[in-house]
C-alpha positions in Angstrom: 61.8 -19.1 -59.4 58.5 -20.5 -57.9 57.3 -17.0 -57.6 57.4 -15.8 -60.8 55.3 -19.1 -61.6 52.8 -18.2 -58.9 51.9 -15.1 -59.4 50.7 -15.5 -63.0 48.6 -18.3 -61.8 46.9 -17.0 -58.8 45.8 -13.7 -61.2 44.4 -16.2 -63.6 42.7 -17.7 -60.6 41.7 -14.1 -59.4 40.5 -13.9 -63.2 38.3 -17.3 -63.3 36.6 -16.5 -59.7 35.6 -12.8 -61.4 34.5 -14.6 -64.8 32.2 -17.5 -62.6 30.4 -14.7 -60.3 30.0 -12.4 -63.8 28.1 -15.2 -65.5 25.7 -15.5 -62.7 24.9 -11.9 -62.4 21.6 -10.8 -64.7 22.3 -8.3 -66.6 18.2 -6.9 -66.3 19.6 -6.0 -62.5 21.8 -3.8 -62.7 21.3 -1.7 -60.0 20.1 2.2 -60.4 22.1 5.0 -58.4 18.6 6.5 -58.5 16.8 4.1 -56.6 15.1 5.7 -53.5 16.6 9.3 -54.8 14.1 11.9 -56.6 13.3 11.5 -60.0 15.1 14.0 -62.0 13.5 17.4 -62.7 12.0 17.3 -65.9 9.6 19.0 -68.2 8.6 18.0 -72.1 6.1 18.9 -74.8 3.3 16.7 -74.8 3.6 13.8 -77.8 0.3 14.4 -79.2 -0.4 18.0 -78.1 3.0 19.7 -78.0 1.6 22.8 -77.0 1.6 21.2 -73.3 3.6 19.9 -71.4 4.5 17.1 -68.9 6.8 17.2 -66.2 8.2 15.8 -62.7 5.7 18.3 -61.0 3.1 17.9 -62.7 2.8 13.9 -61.6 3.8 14.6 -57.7 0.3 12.7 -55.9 0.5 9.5 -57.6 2.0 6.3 -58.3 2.9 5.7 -61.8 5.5 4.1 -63.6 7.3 5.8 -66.2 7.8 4.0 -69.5 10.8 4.8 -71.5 10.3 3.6 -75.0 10.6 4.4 -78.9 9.1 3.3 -81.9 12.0 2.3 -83.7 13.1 0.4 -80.8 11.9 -3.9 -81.1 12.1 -4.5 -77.7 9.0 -2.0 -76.9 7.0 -3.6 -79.3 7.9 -7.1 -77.7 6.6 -5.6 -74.0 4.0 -3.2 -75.9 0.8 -6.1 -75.4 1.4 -6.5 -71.6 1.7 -2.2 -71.0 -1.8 -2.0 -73.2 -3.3 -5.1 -70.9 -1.8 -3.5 -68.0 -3.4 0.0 -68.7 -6.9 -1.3 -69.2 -6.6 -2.7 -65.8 -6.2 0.6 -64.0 -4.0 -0.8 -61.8 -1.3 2.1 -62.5 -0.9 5.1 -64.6 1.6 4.4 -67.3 3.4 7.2 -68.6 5.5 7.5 -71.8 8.6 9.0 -72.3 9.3 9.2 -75.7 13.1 8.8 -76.4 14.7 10.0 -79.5 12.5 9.3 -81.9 10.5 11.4 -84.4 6.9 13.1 -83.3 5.2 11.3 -86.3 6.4 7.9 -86.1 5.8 7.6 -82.7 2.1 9.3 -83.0 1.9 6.6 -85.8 3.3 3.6 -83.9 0.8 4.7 -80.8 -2.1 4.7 -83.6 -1.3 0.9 -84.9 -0.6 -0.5 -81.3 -2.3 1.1 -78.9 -1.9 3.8 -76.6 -1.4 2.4 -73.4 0.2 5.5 -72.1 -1.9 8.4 -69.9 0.3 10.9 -71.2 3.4 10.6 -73.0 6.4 13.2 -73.1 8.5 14.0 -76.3 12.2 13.6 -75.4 13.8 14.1 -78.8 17.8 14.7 -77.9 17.2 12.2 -74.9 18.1 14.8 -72.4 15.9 13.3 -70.1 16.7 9.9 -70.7 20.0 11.0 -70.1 19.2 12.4 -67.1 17.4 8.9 -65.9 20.6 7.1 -66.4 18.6 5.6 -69.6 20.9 3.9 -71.7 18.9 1.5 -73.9 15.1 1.4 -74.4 12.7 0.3 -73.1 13.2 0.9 -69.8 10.7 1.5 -66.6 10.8 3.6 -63.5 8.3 2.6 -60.3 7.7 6.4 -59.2 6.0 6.8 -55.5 4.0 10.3 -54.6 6.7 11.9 -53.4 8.5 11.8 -57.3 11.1 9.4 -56.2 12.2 6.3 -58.0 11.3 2.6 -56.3 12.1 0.4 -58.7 13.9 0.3 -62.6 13.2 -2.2 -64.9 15.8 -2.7 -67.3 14.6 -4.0 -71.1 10.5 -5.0 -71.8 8.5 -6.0 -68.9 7.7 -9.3 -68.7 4.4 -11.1 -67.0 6.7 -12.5 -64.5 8.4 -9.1 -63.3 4.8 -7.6 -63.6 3.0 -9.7 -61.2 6.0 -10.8 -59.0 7.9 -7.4 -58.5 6.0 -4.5 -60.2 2.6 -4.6 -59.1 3.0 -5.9 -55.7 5.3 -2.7 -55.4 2.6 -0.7 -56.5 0.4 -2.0 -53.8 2.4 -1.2 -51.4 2.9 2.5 -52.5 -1.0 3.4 -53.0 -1.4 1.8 -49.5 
């Protein structure tokens, strides 16, 4: 008779320790199966000249990060100051990948904000994002010479992730 009381309580136990360690997680760390794997192949028409393109290859040499980011989306706009400060630094090449958005809205949104981007690729179905394990925008990849992926930052950049984990990563790669 004691069992059939105990067993109900020690999953509702099981079930409190899961909830406590779940609240203390941050959710802007989820951790990328693409960490320290190449960056996915990929190869887009140019936002602003769409007769070019822009592709994995075609970056290989450098460090850069990879900005995921639309303009319908509110969060870009909330981390769009910092990547335009951040770009007039030199610090980095920041490229864009455009994610399901239209052409015009995000050559428009570019105009009124600032381009802080080197180069930015059109991903209209999000294949690409897809292909990044993007599931919300914005979102940004540390990529090393070789095309793989260092580090993912998950929603807007902020100062503190800039100058604490970001840059200092950056550093080290162009070392």
């Amino acid at each position: 008779m004691k069992v059939r009381f105990l067993v109900p309580l020690a999953i509702f136990g099981v079930l409190l320790v899961f909830f406590g360690v779940g609240l203390k997680l941050n959710p802007r760390e989820v951790p990328s199966p693409l960490i320290n794997k190449p960056a996915p192949e990929f190869n887009l028409p140019q936002l602003f000249v769409p007769q070019q393109t822009i592709g994995r290859k075609s970056l290989l040499g450098q460090v850069y990060l990879l900005n995921v980011w639309a303009s319908w989306c509110v969060s870009c706009r909330q981390e769009h100051p910092l990547l335009v400060q951040l770009s007039r630094t030199g610090a980095v090449p920041i490229y864009g990948l455009n994610y399901k958005d239209d052409r015009g809205d995000a050559q428009d949104w570019l105009r009124k904000f600032g381009n802080p981007y080197t180069m930015s690729g059109f991903d209209q179905d999000g294949r690409v994002g897809f292909d990044f394990g993007v599931y919300g925008v914005p979102e940004t990849f540390l990529i090393d010479r070789q095309g793989v992926i260092r580090y993912k930052q998950i929603g807007p950049i902020t100062r503190q992730a800039l100058h604490d984990k970001i840059l200092p990563m950056v550093k080290e790669l162009q070392g």
